[in-house]
C-alpha positions, 0 to 999 in steps of 0.5 A: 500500500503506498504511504501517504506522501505516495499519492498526488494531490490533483484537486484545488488551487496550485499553491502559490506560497503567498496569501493567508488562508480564511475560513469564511462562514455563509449562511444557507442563502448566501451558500445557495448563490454560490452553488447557484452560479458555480452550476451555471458554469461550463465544466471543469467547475470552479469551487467554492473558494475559486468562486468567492476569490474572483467575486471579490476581484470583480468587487475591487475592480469596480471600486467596491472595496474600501482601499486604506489608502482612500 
């Protein structure tokens, strides 16, 4: 049986050595929103993570995030 450090890791985001990892909490309604729109998108889907970074990029780009230095 091959030990654990055997096995590749094939799923999820390649590491990228930077950032900090969260833990975020939704609430049934707002997790509904997420699948909703992760079912909508063609495959290889994207996850729940990938979906909440690139929400938040959109956010930032239409100047929707206060900035420290605004």
């Amino acid at each position: 049986m091959p030990s654990s450090r055997d096995i590749k890791n094939l799923g999820g985001r390649p590491k990228t050595g930077q950032g900090t990892p969260i833990m975020v909490r939704l609430q049934p309604e707002l997790l509904a929103v997420v699948d909703g729109w992760i079912a909508q998108r063609p495959d290889p889907k994207p996850t729940r993570p990938e979906v909440i970074r690139e929400a938040l990029a959109e956010l930032e780009r239409r100047g929707g995030l206060p900035r420290d230095d605004e």
